[in-house]
BAZA-95801 format. One record per atom (N, C-alpha, C, O): residue number from 0; residue in one letter; atom name; y, x, z. Coordinates in Angstrom, 2 decimals. Layout:
! BAZA-95801
(node NUM "A" "CA" (Y X Z));
...
This chain:
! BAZA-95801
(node 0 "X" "N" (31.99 -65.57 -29.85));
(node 0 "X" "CA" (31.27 -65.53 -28.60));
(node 0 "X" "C" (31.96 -64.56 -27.66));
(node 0 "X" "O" (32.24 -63.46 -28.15));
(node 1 "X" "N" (32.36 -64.80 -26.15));
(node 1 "X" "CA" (32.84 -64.28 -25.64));
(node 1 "X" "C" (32.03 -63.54 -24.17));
(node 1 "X" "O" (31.26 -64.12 -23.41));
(node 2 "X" "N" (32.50 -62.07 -24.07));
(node 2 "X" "CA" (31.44 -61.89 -22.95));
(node 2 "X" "C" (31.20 -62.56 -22.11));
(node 2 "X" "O" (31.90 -63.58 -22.11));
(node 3 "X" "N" (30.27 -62.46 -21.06));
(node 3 "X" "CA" (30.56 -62.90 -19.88));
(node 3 "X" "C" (30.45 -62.26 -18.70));
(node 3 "X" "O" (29.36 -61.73 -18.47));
(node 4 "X" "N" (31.42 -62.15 -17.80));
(node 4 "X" "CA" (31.67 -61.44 -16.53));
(node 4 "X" "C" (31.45 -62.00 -15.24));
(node 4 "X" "O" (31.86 -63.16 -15.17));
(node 5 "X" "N" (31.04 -61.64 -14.40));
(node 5 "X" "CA" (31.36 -62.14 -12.86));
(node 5 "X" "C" (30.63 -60.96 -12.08));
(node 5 "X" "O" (29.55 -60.37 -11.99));
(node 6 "X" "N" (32.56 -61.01 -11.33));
(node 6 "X" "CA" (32.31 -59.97 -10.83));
(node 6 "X" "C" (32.19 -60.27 -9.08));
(node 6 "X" "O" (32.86 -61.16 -8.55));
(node 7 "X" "N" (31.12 -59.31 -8.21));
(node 7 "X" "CA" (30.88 -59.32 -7.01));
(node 7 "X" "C" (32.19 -59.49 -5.99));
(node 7 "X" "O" (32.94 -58.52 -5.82));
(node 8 "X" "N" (32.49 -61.05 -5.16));
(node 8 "X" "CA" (33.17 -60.44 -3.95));
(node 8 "X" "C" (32.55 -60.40 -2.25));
(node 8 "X" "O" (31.68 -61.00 -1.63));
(node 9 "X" "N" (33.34 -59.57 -2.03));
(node 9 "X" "CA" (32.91 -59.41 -0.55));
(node 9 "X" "C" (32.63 -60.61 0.10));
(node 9 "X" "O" (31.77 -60.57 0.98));
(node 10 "X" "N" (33.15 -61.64 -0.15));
(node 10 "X" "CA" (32.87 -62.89 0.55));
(node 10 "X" "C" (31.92 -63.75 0.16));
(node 10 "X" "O" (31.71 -64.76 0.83));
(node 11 "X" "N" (31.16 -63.47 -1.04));
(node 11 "X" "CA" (30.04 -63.39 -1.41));
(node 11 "X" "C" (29.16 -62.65 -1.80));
(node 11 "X" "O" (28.94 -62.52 -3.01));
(node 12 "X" "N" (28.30 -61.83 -0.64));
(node 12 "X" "CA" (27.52 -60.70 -1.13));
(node 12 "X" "C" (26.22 -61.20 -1.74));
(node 12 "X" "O" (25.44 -60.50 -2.39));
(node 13 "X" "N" (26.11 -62.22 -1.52));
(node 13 "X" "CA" (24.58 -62.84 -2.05));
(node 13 "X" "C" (24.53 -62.97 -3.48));
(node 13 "X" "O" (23.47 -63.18 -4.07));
(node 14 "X" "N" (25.81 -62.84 -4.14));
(node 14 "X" "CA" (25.77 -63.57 -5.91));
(node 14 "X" "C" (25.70 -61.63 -6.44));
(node 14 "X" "O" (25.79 -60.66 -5.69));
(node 15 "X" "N" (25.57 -61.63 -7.52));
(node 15 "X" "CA" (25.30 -60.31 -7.94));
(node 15 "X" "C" (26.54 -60.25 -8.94));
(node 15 "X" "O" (27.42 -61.11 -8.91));
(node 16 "X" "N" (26.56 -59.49 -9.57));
(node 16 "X" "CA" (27.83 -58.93 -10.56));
(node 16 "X" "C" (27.36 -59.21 -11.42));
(node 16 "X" "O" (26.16 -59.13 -11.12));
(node 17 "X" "N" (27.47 -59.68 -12.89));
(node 17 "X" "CA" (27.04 -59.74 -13.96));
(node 17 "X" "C" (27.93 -59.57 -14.90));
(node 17 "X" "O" (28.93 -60.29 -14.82));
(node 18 "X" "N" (27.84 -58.46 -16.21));
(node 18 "X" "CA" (28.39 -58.32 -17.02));
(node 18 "X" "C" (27.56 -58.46 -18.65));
(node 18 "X" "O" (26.75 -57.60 -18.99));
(node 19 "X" "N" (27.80 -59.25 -19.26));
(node 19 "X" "CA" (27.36 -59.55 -20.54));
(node 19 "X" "C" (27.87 -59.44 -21.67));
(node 19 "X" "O" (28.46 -60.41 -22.14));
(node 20 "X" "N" (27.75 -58.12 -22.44));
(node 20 "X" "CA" (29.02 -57.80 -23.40));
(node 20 "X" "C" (27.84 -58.70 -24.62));
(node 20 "X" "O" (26.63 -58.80 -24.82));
(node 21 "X" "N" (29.18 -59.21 -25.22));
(node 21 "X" "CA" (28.75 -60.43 -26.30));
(node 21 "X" "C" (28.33 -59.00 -27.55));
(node 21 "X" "O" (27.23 -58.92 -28.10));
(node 22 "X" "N" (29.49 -58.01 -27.79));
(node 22 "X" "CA" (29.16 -57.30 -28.94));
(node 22 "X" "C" (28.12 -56.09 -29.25));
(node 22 "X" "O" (27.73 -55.64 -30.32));
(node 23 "X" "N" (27.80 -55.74 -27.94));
(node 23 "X" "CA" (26.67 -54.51 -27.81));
(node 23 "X" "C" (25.58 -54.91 -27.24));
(node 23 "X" "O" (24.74 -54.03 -27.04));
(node 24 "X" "N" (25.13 -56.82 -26.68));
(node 24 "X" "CA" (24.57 -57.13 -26.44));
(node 24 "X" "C" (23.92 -56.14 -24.71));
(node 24 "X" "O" (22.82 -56.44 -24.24));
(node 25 "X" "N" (24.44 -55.49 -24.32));
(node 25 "X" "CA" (23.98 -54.79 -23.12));
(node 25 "X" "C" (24.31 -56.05 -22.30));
(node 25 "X" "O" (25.18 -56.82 -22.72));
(node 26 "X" "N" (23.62 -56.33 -21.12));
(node 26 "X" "CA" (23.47 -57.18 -20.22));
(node 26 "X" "C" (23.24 -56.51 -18.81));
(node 26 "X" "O" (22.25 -55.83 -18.55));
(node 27 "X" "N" (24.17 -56.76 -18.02));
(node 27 "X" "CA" (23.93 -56.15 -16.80));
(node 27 "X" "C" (23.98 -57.02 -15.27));
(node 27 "X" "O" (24.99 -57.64 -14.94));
(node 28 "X" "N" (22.64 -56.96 -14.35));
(node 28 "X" "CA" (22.71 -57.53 -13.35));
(node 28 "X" "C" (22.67 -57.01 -12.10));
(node 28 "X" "O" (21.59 -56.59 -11.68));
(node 29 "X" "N" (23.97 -56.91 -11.18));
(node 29 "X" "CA" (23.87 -55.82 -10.51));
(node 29 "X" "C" (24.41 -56.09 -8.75));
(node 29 "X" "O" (25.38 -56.78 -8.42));
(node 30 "X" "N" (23.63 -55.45 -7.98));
(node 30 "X" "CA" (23.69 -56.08 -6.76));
(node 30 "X" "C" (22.20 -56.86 -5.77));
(node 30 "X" "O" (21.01 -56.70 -6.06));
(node 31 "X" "N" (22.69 -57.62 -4.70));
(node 31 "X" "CA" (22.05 -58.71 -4.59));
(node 31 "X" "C" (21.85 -59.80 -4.80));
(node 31 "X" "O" (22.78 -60.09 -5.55));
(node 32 "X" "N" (21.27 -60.65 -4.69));
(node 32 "X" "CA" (20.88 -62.27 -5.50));
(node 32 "X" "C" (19.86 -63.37 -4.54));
(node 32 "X" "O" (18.78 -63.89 -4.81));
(node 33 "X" "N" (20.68 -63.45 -3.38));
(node 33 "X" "CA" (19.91 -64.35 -2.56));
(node 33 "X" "C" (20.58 -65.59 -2.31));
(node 33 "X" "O" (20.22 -65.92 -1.18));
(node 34 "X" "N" (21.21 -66.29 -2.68));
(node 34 "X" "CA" (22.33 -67.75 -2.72));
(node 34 "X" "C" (20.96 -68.73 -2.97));
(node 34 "X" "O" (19.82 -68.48 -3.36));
(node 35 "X" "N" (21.79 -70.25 -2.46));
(node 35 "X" "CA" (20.67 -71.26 -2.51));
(node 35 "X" "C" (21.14 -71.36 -3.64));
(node 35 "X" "O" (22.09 -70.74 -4.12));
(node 36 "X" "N" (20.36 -72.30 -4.21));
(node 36 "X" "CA" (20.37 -73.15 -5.55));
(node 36 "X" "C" (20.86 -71.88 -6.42));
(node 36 "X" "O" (22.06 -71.79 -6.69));
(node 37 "X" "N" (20.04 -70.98 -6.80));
(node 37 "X" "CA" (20.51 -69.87 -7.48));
(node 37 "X" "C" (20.73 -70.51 -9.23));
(node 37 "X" "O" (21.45 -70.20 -10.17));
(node 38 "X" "N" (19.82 -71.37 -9.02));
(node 38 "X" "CA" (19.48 -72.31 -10.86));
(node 38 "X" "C" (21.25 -72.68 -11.01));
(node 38 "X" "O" (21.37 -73.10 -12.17));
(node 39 "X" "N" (22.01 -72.69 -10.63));
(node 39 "X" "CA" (23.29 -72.60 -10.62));
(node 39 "X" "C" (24.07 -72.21 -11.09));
(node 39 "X" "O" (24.85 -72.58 -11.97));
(node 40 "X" "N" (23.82 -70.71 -10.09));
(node 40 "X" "CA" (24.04 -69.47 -10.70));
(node 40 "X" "C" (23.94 -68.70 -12.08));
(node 40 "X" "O" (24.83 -68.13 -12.71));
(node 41 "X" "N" (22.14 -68.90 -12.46));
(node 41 "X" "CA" (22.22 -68.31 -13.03));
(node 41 "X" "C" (22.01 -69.05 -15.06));
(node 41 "X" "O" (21.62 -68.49 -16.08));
(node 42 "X" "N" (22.49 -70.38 -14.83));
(node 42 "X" "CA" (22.32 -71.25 -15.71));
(node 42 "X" "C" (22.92 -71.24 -16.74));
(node 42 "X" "O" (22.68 -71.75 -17.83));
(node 43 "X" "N" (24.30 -70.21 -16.10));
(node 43 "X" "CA" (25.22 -69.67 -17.34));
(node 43 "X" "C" (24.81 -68.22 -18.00));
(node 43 "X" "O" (25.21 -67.67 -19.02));
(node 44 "X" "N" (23.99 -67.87 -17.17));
(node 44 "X" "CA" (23.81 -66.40 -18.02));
(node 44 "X" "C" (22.32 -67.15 -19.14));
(node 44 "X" "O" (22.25 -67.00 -20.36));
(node 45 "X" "N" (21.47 -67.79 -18.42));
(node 45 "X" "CA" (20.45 -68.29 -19.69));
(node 45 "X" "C" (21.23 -68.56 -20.71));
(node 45 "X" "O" (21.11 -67.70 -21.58));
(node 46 "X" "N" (22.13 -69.55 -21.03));
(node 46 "X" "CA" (22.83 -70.47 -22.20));
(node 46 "X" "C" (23.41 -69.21 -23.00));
(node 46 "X" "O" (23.46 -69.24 -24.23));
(node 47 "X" "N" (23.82 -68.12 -22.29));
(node 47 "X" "CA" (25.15 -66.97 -23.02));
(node 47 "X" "C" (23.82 -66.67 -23.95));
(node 47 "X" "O" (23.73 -66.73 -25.18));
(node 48 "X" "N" (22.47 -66.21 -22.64));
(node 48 "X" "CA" (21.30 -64.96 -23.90));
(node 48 "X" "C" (21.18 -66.09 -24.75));
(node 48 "X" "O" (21.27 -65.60 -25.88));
(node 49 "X" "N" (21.01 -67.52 -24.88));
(node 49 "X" "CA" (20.33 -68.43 -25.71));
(node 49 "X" "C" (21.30 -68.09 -26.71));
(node 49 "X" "O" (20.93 -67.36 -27.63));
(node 50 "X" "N" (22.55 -68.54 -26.66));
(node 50 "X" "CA" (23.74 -68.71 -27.50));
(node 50 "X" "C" (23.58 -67.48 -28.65));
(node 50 "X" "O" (23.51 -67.52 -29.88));
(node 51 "X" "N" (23.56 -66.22 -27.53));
(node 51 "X" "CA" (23.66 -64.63 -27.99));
(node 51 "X" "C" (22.67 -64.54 -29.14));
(node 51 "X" "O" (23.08 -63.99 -30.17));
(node 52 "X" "N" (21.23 -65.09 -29.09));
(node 52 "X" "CA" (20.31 -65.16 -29.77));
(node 52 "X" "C" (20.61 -65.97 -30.81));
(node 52 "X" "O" (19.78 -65.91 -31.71));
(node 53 "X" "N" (21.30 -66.52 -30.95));
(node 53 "X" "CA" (21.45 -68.23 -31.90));
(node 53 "X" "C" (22.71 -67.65 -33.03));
(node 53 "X" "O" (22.91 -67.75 -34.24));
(node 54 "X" "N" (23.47 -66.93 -31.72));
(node 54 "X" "CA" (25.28 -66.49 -33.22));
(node 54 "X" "C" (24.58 -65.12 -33.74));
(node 54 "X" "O" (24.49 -64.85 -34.94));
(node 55 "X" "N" (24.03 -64.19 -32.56));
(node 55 "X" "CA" (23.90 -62.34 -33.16));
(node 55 "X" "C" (22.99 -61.96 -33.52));
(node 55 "X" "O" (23.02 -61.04 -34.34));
(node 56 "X" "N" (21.56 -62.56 -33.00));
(node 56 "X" "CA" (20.30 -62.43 -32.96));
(node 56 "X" "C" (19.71 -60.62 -33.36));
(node 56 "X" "O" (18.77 -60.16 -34.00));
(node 57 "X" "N" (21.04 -59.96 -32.46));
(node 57 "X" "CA" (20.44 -58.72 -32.36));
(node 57 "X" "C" (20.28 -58.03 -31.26));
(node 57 "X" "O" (20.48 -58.80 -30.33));
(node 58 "X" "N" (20.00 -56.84 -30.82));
(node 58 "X" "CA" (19.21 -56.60 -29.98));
(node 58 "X" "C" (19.90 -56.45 -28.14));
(node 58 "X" "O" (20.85 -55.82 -27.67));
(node 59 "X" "N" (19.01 -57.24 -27.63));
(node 59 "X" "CA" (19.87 -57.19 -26.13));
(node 59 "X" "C" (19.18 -56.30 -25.21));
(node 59 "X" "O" (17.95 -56.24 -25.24));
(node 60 "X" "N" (19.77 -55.68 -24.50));
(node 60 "X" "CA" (19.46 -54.54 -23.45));
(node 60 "X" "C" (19.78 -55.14 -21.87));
(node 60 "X" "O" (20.86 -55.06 -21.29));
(node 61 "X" "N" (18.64 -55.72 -21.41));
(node 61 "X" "CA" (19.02 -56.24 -20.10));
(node 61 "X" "C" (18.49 -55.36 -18.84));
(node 61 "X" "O" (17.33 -55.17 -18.48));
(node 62 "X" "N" (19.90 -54.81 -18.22));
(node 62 "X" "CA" (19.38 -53.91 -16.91));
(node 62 "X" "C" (19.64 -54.50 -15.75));
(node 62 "X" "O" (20.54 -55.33 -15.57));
(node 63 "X" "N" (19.05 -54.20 -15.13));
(node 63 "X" "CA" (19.10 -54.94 -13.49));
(node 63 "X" "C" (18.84 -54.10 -12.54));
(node 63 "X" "O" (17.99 -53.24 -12.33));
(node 64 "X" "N" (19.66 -54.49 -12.04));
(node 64 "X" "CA" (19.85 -53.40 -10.56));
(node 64 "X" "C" (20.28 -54.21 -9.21));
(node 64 "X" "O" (21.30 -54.24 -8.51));
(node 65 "X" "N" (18.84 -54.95 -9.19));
(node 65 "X" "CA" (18.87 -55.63 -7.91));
(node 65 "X" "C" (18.66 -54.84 -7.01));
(node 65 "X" "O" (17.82 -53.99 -7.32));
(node 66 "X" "N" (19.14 -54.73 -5.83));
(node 66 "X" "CA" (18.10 -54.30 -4.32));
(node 66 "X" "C" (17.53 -55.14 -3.51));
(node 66 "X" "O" (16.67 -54.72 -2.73));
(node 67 "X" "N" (17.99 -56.83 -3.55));
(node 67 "X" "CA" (17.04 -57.68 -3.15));
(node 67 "X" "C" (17.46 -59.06 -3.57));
(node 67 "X" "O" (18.64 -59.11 -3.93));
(node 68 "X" "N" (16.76 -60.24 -3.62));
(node 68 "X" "CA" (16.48 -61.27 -4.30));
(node 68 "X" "C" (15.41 -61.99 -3.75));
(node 68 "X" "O" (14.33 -61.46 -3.49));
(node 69 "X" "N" (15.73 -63.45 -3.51));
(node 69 "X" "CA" (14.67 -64.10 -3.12));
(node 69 "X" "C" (14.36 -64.81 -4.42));
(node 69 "X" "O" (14.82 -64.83 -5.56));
(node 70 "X" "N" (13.08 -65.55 -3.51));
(node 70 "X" "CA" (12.39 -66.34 -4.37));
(node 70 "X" "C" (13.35 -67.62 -5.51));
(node 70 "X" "O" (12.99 -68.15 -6.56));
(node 71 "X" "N" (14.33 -67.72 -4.90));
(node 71 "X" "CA" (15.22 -68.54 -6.00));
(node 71 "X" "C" (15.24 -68.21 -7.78));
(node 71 "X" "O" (14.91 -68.77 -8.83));
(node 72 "X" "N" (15.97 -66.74 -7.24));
(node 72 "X" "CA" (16.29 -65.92 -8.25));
(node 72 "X" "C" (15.26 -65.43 -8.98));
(node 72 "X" "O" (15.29 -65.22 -10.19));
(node 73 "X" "N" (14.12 -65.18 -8.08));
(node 73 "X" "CA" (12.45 -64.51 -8.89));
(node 73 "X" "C" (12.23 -65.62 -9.97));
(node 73 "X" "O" (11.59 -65.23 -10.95));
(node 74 "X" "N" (12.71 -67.15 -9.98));
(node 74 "X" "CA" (12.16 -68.13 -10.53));
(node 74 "X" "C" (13.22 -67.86 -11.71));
(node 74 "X" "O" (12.60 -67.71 -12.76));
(node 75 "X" "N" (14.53 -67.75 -11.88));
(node 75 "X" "CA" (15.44 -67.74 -12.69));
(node 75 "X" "C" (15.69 -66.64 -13.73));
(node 75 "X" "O" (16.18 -66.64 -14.86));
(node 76 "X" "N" (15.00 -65.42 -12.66));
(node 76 "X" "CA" (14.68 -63.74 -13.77));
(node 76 "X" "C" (13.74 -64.55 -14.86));
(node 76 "X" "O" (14.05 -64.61 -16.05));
(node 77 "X" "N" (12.38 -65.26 -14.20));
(node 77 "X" "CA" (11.29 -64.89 -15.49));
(node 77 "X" "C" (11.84 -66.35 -15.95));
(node 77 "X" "O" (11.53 -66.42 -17.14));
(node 78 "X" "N" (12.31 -67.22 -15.69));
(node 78 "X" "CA" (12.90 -67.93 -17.01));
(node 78 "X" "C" (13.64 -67.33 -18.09));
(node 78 "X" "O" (13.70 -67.81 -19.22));
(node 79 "X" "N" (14.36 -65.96 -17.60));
(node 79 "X" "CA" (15.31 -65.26 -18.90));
(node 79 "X" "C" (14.20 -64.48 -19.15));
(node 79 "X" "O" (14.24 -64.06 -20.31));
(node 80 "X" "N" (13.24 -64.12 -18.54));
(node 80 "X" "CA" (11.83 -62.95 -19.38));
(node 80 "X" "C" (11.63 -63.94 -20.57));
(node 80 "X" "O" (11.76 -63.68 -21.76));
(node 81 "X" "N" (11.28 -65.16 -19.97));
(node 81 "X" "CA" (10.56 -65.97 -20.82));
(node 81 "X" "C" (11.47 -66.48 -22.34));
(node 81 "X" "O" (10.79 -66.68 -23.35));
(node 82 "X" "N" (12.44 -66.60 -22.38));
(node 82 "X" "CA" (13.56 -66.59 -23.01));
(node 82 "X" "C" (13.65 -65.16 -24.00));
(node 82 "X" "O" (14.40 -65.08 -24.97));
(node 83 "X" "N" (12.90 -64.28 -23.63));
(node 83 "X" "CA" (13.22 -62.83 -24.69));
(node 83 "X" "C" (12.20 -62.75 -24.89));
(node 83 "X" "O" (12.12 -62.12 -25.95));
(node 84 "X" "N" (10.61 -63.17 -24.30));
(node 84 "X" "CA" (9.47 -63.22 -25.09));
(node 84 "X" "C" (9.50 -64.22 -26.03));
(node 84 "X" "O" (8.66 -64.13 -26.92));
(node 85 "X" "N" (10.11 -64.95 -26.04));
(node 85 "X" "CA" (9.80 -66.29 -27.11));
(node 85 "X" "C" (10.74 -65.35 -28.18));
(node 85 "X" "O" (10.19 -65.07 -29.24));
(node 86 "X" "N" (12.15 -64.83 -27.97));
(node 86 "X" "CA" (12.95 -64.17 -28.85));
(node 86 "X" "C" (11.89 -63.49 -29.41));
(node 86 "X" "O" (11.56 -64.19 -30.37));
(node 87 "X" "N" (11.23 -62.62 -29.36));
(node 87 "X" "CA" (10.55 -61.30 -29.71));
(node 87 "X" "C" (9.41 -62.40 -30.62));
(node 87 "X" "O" (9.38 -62.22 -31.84));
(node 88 "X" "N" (8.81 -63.12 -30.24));
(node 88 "X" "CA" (7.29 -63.92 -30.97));
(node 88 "X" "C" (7.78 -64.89 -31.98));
(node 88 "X" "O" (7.36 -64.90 -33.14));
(node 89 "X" "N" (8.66 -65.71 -31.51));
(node 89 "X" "CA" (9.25 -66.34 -32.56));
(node 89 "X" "C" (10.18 -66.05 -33.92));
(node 89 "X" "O" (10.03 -66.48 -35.06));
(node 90 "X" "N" (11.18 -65.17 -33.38));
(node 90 "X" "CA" (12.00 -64.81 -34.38));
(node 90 "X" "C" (12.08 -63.38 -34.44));
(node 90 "X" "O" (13.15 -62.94 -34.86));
(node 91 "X" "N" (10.94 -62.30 -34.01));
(node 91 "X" "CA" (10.82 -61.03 -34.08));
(node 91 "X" "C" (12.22 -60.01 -33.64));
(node 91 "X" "O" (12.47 -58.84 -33.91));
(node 92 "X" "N" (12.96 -61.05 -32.85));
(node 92 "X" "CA" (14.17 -60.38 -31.70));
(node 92 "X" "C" (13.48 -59.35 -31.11));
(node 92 "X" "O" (12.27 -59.34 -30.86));
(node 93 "X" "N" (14.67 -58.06 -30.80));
(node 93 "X" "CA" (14.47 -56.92 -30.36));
(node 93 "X" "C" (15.15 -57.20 -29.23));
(node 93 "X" "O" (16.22 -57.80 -29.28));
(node 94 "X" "N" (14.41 -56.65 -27.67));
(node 94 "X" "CA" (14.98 -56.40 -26.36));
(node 94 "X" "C" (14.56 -55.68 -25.76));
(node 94 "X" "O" (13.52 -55.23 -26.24));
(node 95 "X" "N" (14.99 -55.07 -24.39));
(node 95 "X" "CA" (15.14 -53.90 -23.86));
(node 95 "X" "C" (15.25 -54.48 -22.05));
(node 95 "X" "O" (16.12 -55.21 -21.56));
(node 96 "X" "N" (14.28 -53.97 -21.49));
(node 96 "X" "CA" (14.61 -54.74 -19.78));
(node 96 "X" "C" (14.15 -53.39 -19.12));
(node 96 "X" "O" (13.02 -52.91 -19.03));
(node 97 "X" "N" (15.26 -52.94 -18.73));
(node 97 "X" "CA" (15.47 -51.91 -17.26));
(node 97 "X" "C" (15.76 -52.52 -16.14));
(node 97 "X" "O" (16.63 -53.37 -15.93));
(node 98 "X" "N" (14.93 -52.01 -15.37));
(node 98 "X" "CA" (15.11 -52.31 -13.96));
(node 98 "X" "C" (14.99 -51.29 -12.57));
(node 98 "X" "O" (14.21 -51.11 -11.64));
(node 99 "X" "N" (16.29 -50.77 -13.08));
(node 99 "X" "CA" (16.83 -49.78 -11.62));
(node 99 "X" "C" (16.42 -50.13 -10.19));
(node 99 "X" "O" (16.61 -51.21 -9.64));
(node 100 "X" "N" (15.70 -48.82 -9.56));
(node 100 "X" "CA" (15.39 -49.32 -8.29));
(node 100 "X" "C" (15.93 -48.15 -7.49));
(node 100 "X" "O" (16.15 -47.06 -8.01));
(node 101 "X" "N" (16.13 -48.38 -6.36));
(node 101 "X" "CA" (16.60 -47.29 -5.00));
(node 101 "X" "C" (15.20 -46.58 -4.47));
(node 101 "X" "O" (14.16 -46.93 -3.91));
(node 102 "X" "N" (15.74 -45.46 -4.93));
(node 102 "X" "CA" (14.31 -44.43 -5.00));
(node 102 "X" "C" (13.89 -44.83 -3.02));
(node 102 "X" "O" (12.76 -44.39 -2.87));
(node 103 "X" "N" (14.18 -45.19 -2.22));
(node 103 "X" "CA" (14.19 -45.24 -0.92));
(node 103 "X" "C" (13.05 -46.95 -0.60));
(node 103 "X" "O" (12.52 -47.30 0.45));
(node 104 "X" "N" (13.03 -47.80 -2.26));
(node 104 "X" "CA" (12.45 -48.62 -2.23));
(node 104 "X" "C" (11.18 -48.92 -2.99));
(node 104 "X" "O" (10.87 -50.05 -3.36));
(node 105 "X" "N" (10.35 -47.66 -3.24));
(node 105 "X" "CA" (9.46 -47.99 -3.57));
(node 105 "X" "C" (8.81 -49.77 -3.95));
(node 105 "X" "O" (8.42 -50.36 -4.96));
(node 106 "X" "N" (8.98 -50.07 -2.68));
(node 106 "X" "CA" (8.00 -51.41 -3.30));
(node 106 "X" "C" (8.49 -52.56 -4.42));
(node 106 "X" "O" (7.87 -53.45 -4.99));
(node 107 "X" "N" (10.08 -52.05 -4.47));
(node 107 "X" "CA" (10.11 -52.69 -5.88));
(node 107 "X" "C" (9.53 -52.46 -7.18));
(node 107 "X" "O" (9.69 -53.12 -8.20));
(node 108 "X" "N" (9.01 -51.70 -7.05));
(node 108 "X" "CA" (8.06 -51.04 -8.49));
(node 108 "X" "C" (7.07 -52.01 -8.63));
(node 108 "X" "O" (6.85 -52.60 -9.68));
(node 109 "X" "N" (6.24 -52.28 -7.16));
(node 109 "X" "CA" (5.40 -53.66 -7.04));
(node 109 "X" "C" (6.12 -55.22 -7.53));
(node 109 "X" "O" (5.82 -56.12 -8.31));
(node 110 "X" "N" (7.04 -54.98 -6.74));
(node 110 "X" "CA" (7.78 -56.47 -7.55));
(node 110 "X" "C" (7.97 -56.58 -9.09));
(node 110 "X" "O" (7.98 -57.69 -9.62));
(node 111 "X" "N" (8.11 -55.55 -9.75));
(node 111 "X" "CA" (9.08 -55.31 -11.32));
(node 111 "X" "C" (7.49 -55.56 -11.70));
(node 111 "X" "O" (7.20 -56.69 -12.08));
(node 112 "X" "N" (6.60 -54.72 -11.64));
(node 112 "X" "CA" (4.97 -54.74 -12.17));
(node 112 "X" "C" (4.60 -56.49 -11.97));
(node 112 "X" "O" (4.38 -57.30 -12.87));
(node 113 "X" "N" (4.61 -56.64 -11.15));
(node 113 "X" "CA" (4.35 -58.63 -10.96));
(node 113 "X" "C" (4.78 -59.55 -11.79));
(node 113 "X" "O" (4.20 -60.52 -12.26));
(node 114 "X" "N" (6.51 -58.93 -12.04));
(node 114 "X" "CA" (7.68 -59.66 -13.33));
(node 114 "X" "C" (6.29 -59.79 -14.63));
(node 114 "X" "O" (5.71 -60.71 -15.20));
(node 115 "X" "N" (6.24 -58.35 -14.63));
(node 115 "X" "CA" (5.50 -57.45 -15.79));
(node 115 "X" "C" (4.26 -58.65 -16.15));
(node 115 "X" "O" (4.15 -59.24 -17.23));
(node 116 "X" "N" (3.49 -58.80 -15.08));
(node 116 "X" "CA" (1.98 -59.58 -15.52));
(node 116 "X" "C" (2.54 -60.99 -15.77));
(node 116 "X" "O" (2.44 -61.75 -16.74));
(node 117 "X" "N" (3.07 -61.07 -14.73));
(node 117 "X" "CA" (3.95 -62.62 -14.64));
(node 117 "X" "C" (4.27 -63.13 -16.21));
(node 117 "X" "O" (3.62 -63.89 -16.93));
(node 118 "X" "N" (5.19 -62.61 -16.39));
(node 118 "X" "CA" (5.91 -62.95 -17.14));
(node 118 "X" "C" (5.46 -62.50 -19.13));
(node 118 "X" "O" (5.95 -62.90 -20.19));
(node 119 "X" "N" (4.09 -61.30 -18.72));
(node 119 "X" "CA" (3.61 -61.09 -20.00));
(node 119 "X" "C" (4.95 -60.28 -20.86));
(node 119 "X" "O" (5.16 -60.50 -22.05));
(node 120 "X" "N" (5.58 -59.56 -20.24));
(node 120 "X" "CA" (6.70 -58.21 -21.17));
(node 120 "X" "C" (6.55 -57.06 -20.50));
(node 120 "X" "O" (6.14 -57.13 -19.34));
(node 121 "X" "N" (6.80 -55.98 -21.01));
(node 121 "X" "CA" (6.81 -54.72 -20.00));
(node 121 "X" "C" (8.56 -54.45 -19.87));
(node 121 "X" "O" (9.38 -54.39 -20.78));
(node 122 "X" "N" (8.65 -54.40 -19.18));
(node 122 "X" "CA" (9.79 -53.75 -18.56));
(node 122 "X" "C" (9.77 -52.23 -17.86));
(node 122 "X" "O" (8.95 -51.88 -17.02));
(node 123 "X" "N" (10.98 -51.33 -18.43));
(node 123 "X" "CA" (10.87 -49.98 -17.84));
(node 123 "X" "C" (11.35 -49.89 -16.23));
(node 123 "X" "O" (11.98 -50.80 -15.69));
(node 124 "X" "N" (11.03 -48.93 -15.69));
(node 124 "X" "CA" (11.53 -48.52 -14.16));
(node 124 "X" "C" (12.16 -47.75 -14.12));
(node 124 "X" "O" (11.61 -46.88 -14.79));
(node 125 "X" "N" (12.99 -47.41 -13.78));
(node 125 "X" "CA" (14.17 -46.42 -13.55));
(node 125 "X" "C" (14.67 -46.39 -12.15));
(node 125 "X" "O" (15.37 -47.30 -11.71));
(node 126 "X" "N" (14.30 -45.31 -11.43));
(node 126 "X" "CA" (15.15 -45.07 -10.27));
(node 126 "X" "C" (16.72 -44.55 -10.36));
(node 126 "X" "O" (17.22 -43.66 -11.05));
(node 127 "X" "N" (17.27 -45.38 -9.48));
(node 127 "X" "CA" (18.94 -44.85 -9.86));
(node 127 "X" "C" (19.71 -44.40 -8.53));
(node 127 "X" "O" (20.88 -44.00 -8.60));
């Protein structure tokens, strides 16, 4: 299994950076995330956690460090929530969801808490 990378360019500020180390299982989403058809986007990082779960089935640490995101992407996060709650109920998988916010943005704490009910996982807050 090989990581997976993509990294942010200037000529697309809307896609976010993503780094997915296959062997320490850390997962990182970083940036903004407002592109159409984000289900696109982010169709390869679902298949990697599915895969990740299927070859290592050990523990993934997913941090995110959005500063903004539309509704595309809100739909594509809690498909991967939903994807690590089934890990955790079904096959008693261990995970980890940080979600870095810009101390200047309070109201993402409201958004991450919504993920939270939404999606039925707790996720930590971390200002960065």
């Amino acid at each position: 299994m090989n990581n997976l990378e993509i990294h942010r360019s200037p000529s697309y500020p809307y896609y976010p950076s993503v780094m997915f180390n296959a062997e320490t299982g850390v997962c990182d989403i970083v940036g903004e995330s407002y592109m159409e058809e984000a289900y696109k986007f982010y169709l390869p990082l679902i298949n990697w956690i599915k895969e990740f779960i299927r070859e290592k089935g050990q523990k993934i640490e997913l941090n995110i460090k959005l500063v903004y995101f539309n509704t595309s992407t809100t739909k594509c996060l809690l498909d991967i929530f939903e994807i690590l709650r089934y890990y955790k109920e079904d096959q008693n998988g261990v995970f980890e969801i940080t979600w870095f916010y810009d101390k200047d943005d309070p109201d993402m704490i409201d958004e991450v808490k919504d993920f939270e009910k939404e999606a039925d996982l707790s996720i930590n807050i971390k200002e960065f």
